[in-house]
C-alpha positions as CSV (number, residue, x, y, z in Angstrom):
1,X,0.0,0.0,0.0
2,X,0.9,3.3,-0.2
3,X,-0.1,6.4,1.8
4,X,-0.1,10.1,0.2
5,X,-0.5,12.6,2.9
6,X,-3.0,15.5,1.9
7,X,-3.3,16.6,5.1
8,X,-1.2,18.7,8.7
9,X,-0.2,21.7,6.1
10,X,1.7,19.6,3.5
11,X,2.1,20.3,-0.3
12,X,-1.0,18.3,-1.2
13,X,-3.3,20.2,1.8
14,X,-1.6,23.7,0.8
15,X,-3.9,23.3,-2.8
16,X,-7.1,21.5,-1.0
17,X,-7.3,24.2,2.2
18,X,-7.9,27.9,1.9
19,X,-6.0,28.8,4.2
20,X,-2.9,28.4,1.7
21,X,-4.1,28.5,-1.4
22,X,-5.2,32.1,-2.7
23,X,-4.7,31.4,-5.9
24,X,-7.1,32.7,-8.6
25,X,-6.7,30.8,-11.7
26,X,-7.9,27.7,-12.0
27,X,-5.6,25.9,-8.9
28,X,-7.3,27.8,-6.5
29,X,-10.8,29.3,-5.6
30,X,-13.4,27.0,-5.7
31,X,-13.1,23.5,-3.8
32,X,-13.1,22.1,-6.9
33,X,-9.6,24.3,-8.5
34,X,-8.1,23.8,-5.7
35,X,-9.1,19.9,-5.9
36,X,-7.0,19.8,-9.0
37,X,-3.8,19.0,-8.2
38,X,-4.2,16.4,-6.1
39,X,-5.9,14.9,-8.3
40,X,-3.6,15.1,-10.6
41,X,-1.3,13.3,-8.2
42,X,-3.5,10.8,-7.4
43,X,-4.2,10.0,-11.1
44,X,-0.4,9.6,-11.5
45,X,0.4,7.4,-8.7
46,X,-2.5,5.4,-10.4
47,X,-1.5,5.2,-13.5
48,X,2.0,3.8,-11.9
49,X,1.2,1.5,-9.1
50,X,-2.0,-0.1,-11.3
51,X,-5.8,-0.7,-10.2
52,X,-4.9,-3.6,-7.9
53,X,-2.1,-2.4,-5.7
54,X,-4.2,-0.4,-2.5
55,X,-3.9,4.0,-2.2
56,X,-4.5,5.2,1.3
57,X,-4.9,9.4,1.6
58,X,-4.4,10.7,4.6
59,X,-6.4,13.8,5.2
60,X,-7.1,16.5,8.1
61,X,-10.7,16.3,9.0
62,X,-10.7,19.6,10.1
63,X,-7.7,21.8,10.4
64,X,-8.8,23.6,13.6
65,X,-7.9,27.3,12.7
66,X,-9.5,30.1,11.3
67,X,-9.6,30.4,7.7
68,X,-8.4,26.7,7.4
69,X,-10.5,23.4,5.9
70,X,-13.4,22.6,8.1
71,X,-15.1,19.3,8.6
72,X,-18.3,20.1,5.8
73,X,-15.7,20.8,3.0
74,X,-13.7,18.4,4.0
75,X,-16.4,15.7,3.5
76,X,-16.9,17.3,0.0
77,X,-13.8,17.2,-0.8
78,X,-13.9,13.6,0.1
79,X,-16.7,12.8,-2.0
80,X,-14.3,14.0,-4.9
81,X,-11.9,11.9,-4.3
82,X,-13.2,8.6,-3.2
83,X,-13.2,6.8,-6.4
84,X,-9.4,7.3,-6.7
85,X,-8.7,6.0,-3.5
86,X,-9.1,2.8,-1.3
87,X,-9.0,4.2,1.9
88,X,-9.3,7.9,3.7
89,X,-6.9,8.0,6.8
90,X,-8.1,10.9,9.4
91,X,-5.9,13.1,10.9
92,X,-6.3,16.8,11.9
93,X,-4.9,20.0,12.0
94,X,-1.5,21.4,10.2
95,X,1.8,21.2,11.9
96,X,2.9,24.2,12.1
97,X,0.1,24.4,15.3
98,X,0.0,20.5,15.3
99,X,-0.2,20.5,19.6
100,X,-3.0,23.2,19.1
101,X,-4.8,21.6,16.4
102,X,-4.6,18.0,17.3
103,X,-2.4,17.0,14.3
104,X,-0.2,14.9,17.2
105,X,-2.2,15.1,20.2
106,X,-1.0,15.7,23.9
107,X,-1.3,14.2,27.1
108,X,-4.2,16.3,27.5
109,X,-6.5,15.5,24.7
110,X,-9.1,12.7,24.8
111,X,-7.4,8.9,23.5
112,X,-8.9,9.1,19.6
113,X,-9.4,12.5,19.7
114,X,-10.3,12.5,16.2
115,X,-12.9,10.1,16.0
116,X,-15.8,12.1,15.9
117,X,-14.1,13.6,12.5
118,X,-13.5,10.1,11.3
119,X,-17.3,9.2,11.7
120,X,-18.5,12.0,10.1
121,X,-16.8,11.0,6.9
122,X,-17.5,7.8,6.9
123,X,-20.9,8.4,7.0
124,X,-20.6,10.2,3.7
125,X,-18.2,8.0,1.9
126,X,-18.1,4.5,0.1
127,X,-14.7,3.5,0.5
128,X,-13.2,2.3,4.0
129,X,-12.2,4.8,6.8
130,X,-9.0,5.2,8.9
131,X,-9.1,7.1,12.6
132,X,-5.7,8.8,14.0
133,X,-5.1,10.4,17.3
134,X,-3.6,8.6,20.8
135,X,-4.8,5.6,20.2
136,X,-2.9,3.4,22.7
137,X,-5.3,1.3,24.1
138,X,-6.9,-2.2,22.6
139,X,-9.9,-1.7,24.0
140,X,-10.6,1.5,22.7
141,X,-9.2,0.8,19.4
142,X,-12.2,-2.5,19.5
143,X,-14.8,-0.1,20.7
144,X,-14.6,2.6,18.4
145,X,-14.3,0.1,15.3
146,X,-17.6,-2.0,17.1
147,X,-19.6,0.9,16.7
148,X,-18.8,1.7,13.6
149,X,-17.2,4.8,13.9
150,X,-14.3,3.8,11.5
151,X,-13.3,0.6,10.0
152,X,-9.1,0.9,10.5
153,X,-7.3,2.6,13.7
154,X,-3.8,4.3,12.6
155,X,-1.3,3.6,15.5
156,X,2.1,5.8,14.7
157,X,3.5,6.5,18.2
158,X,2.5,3.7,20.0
159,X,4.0,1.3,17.7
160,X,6.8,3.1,18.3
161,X,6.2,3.1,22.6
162,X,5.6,-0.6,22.1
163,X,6.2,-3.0,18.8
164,X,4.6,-5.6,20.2
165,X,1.3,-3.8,21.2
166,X,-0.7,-5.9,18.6
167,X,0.9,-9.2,19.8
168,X,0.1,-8.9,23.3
169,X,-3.6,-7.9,22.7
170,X,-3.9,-11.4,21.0
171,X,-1.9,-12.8,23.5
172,X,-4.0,-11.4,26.0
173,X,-1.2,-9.6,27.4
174,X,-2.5,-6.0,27.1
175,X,-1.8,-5.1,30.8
176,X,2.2,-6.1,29.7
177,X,1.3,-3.0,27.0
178,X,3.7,-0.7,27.7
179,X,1.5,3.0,26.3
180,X,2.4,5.8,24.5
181,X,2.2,8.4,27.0
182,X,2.5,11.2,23.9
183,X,5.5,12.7,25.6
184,X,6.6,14.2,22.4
185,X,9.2,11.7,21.1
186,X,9.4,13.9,18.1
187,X,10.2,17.4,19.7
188,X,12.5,15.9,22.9
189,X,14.6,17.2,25.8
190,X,16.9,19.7,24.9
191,X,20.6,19.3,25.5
192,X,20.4,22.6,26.9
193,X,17.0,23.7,28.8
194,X,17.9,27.2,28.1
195,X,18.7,26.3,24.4
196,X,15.4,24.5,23.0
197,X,17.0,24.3,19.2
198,X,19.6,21.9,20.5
199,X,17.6,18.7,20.7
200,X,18.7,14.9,21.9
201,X,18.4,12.4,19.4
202,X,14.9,11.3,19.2
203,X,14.3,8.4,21.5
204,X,11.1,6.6,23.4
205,X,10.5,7.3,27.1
206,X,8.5,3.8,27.7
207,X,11.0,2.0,25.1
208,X,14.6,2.0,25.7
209,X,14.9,0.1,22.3
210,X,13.6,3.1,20.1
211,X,16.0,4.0,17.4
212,X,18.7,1.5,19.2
213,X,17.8,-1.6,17.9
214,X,20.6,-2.5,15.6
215,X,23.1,-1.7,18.2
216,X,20.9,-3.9,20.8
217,X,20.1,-6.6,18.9
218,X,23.7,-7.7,18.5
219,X,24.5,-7.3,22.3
220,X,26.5,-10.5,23.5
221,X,24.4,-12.3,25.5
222,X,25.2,-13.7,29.4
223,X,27.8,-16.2,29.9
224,X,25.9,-17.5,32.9
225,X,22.7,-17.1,34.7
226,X,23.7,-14.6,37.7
227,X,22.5,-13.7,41.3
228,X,21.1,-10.0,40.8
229,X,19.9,-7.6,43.5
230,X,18.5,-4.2,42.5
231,X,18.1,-1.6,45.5
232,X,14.9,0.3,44.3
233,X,11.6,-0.3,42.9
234,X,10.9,3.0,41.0
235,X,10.9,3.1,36.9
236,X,14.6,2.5,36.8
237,X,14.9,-0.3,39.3
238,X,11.9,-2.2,37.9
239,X,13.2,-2.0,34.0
240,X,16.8,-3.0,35.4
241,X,15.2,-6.0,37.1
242,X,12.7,-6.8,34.2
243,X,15.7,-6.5,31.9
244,X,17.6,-8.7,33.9
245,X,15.4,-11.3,34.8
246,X,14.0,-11.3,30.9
247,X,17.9,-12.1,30.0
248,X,17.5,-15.4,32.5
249,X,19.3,-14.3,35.7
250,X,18.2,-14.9,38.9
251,X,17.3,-11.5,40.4
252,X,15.4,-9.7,43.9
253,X,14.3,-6.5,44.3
254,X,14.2,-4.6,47.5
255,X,12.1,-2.3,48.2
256,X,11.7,-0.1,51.3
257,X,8.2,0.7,50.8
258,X,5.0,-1.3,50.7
259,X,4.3,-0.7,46.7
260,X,6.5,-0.2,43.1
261,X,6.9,2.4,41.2
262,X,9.1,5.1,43.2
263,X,8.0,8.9,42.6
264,X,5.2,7.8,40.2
265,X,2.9,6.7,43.6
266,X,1.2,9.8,42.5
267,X,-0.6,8.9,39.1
268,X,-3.0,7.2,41.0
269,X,-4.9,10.6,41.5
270,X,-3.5,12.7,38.9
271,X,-6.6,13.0,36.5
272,X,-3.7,13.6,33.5
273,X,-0.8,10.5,34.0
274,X,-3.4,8.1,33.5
275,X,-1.1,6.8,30.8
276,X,1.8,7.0,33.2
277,X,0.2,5.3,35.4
278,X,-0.3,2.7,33.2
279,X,3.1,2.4,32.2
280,X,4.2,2.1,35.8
281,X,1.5,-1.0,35.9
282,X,2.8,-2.7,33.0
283,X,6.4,-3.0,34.5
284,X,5.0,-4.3,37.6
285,X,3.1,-7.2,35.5
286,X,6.1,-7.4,33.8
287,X,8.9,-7.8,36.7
288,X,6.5,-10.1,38.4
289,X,5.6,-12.7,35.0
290,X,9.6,-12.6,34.4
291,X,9.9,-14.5,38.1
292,X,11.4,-11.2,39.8
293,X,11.0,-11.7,43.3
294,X,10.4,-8.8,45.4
295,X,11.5,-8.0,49.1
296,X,8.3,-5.1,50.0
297,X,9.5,-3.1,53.6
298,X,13.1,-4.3,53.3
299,X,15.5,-1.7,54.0
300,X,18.5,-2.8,52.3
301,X,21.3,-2.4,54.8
302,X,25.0,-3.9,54.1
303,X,23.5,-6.8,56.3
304,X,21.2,-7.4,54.2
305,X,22.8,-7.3,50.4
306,X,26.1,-9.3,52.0
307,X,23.5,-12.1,52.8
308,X,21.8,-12.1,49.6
309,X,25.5,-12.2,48.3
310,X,24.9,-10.6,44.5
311,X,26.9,-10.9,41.7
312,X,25.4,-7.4,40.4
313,X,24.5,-4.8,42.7
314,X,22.0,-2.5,41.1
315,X,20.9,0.7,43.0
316,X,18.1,2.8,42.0
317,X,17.8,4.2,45.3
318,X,16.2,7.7,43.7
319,X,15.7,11.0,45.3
320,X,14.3,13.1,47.7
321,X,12.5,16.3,47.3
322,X,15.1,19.0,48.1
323,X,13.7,21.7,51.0
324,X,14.3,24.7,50.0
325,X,16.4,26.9,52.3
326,X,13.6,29.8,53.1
327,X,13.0,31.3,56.2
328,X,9.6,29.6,57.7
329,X,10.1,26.3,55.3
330,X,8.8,24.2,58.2
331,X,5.3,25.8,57.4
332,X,5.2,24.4,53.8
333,X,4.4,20.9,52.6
334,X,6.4,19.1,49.2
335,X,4.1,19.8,46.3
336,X,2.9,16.0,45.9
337,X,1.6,15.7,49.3
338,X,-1.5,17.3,48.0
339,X,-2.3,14.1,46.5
340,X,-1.4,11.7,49.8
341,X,-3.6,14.3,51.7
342,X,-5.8,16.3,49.8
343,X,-8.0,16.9,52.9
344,X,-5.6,19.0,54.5
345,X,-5.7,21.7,51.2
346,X,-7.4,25.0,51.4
347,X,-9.0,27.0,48.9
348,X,-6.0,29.4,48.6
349,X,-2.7,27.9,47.4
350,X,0.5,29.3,46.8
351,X,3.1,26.9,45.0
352,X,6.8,28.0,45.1
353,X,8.4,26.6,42.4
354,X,7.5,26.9,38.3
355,X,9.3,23.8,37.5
356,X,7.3,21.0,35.8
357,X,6.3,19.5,39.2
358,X,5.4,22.3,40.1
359,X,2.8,23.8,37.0
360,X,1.6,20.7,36.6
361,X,0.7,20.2,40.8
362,X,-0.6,23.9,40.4
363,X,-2.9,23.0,37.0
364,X,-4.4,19.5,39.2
365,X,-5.0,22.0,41.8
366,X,-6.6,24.5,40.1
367,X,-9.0,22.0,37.6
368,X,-10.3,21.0,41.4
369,X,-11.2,24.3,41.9
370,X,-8.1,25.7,44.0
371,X,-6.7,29.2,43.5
372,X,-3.4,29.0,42.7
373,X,-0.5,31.1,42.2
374,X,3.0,29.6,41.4
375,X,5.9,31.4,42.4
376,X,9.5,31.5,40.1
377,X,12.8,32.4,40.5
378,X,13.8,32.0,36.9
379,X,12.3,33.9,34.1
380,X,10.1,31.5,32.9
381,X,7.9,28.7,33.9
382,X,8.3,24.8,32.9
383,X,11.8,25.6,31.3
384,X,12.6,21.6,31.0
385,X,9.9,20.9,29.4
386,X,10.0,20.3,25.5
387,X,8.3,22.4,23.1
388,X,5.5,20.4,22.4
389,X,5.0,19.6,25.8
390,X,4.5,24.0,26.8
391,X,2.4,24.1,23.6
392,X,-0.3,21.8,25.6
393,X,0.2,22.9,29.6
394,X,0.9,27.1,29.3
395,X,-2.4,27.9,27.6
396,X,-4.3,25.6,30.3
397,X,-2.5,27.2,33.0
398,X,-3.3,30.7,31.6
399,X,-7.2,29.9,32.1
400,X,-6.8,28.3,35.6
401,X,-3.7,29.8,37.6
402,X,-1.5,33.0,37.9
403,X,2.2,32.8,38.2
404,X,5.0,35.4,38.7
405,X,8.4,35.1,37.6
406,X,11.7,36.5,38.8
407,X,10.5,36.1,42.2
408,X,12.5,34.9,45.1
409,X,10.2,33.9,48.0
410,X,11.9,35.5,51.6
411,X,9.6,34.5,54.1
412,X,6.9,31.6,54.4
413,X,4.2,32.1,57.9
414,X,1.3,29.9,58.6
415,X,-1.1,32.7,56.7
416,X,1.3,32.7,53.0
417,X,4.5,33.9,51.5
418,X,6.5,37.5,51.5
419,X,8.8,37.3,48.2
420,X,10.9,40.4,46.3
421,X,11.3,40.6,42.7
422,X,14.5,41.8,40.5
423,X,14.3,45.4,41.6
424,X,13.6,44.8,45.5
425,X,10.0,45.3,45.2
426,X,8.6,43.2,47.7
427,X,5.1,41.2,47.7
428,X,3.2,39.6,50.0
429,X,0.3,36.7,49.0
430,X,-2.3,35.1,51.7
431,X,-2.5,31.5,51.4
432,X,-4.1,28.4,53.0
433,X,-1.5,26.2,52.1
434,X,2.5,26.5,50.8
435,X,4.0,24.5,48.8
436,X,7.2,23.9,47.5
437,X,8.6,22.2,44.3
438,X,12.1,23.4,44.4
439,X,13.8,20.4,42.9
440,X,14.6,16.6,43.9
441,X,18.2,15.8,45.7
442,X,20.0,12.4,44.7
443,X,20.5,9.6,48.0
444,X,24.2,9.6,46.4
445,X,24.9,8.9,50.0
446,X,23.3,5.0,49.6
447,X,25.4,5.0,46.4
448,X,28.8,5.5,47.7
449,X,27.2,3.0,50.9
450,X,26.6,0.3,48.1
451,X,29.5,0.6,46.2
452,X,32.3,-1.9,47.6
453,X,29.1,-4.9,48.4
454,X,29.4,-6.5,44.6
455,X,31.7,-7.5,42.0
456,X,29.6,-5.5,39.8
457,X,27.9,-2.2,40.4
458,X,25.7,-0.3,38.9
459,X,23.6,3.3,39.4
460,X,20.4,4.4,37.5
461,X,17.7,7.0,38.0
462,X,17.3,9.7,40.2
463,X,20.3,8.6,42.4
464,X,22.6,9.6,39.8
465,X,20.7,12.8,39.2
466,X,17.1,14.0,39.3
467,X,15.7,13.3,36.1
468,X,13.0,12.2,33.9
469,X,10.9,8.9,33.4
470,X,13.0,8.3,30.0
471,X,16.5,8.3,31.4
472,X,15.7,6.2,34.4
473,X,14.0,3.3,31.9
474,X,17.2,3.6,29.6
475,X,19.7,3.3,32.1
476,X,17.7,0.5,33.8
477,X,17.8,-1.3,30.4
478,X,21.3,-0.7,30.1
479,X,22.5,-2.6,33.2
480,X,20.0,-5.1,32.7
481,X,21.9,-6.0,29.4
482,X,25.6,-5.5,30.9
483,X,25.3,-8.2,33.5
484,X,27.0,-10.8,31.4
């Protein structure tokens, strides 16, 4: 088959939408002119590929800005085209706005957020229909095509998250699904948070695989089925383990407390890391199904690894929020605890802090119907972030909260915060409850602890340094595979 993409702004949707094409000879104008070229094209590829071999054309359903294709012409246009094609694929937006406009959805947009675009169409059509848009879930992907909505779901970024996706649903595996959690594989971390144009190579958060799999695939495999303890049971602790155990050694994980899944506890409540959530779920199924057995409550004390007596020593003993160093800190709580004890929240919150943590604690708050107000030293808010990522959270934080930047916060008292901006000015803001999300401090102390108790060691996650879900799942992986 063979897909021509007429849609997110490309040279096939500059003719079709009139949003580009102002033409006014006989390209442009009229749905029809500016249904010529493609045409064209799509007589051409015709003419080459023959009657039998299958066209799919992708299209946006609706383009989601003013002056751009809307869903009525775009079933027109549709109608036009049918008899050249064998199947419409539904997308939407252009890409130029393609968080805004849906063309690659965020972590805040309905899973198959284009459906109701794909249905429309397909009501008006002969030929078969493809949906686009976060699909990451089987059952989702059966509903929608049960009720008729479509008759193909497109899967790009998941298949990417997770090549086996399909094979587990008919294995009846899906809980082992590890989900796309549209983290913006395509726009990711800059090298340099204060340079976003400098990118890192484009590379999976869930899948530590993603663009590696040449270089893994010929990794030697062990010379022998070792004892392996990993310190840890957070994102990188649990892939390490998974890794290891999947590569047939014999491995235990401690844990000191009574669950998995390290910072990540919190997904449980937060109504937008549903999909993080799930990918913290599928490495427990997975760790426990690859024979991982796991100590829960164990403190692991020199005592307790010289007994177990490992061959690898794996610590992913993670972080710990660092307390910022303000006068009246003791009357201020870590930003997650408002989802361990959201009883003890007021109305009025002040959140010091404009990191990620802390505008995305300060957006939960505020879509519960807290008024928040986030307070940052730097001049801007969410500076880690990627681009994609600001597209999606700043414009819902502009309707919910307030923030100020180059602010230092001086004083915190049981009634709010006293802070002084750039110049000296200084402000004062009443508050119910403070909190603080000024950044997460490695237990490099456990480290250096652990160091001398194996033959081989290794470190991943937020004990090396405070980082993100990606880098803790990679360097997991990567000791996994180096226990030979």
């Amino acid at each position: 088959m063979i897909m021509l993409h007429g849609g997110h702004g490309w040279l096939l949707s500059q003719f079709i939408s009139p949003l580009s094409n102002k033409r006014k000879d006989k390209w442009g104008g009229s749905l029809e002119n500016r249904a010529r070229f493609p045409l064209l094209v799509l007589e051409k590829v015709r003419k080459e590929v023959g009657e039998n071999f299958p066209i799919e054309f992708r299209i946006s359903g609706d383009e989601r800005v003013e002056g751009g294709m809307g869903l009525d012409e775009t079933i027109e246009y549709c109608k036009i085209i049918e008899d050249k094609v064998d199947l419409i694929h539904v997308t939407a937006g252009i890409y130029h706005s393609h968080v805004e406009t849906k063309a690659f959805s965020s972590m805040f947009d309905p899973h198959g957020c284009n459906i109701d675009l794909a249905a429309a169409i397909k009501k008006n059509v002969k030929v078969p229909v493809a949906a686009v848009g976060g699909f990451n879930d089987p059952e989702l992907i059966d509903r929608v095509i049960g009720e008729g909505k479509c008759d193909f779901v497109a899967v790009g970024r998941q298949q990417f998250a997770d090549p086996d996706f399909v094979m587990k649903t008919m294995l009846g595996k899906a809980d082992e699904i590890a989900p796309c959690l549209r983290c913006s594989c395509f726009n990711p971390l800059p090298a340099d948070p204060d340079a976003r144009n400098v990118a890192l190579p484009w590379h999976c958060t869930v899948n530590p695989l993603s663009q590696r799999e040449l270089r893994w695939r010929q990794a030697p495999q062990p010379k022998a089925s070792r004892n392996v303890l990993v310190v840890g049971g957070g994102v990188g602790g649990l892939y390490a383990a998974i890794t290891a155990a999947e590569r047939g050694h014999r491995v235990t994980l401690a844990e000191k407390k009574p669950r998995l899944g390290g910072h990540l506890w919190f997904t449980d409540t937060d109504t937008h890391k549903g999909d993080l959530k799930r990918f913290r779920d599928s490495l427990i199924v997975r760790a426990e199904r690859a024979g991982v057995k796991i100590d829960f409550e164990t403190v692991a004390d020199e005592e307790y690894i010289r007994a177990k007596a490992p061959y690898a020593l794996i610590c992913a003993a993670g972080s710990e929020p660092a307390v910022p160093p303000i006068k009246g800190v003791e009357n201020a709580d870590y930003a997650l605890t408002v989802y361990s004890e959201p009883h003890r929240i007021g109305k009025k919150i002040v959140l010091i802090g404009g990191g990620l943590i802390g505008c995305e604690t300060g957006l939960y708050l505020a879509e519960k119907g807290h008024e928040v107000t986030v307070l940052e030293m730097l001049d801007d808010i969410a500076k880690e972030a990627n681009d994609s990522h600001r597209r999606a959270l700043i414009p819902r934080m502009k309707k919910q909260l307030e923030w100020k930047c180059n602010v230092k916060v001086t004083e915190i008292t049981a009634g709010g915060v006293e802070y002084a901006d750039t110049d000296g000015n200084i402000g004062k803001i009443a508050a119910d409850n403070v909190l603080y999300s000024t950044g997460l401090k490695s237990n490099s102390k456990t480290v250096e602890r652990f160091r001398p108790l194996a033959p081989l060691f290794f470190t991943v996650g937020d004990c090396v340094s405070p980082r993100f879900v990606k880098q803790a799942t990679y360097e997991g992986f990567c000791a996994g595979m180096d226990i030979l």
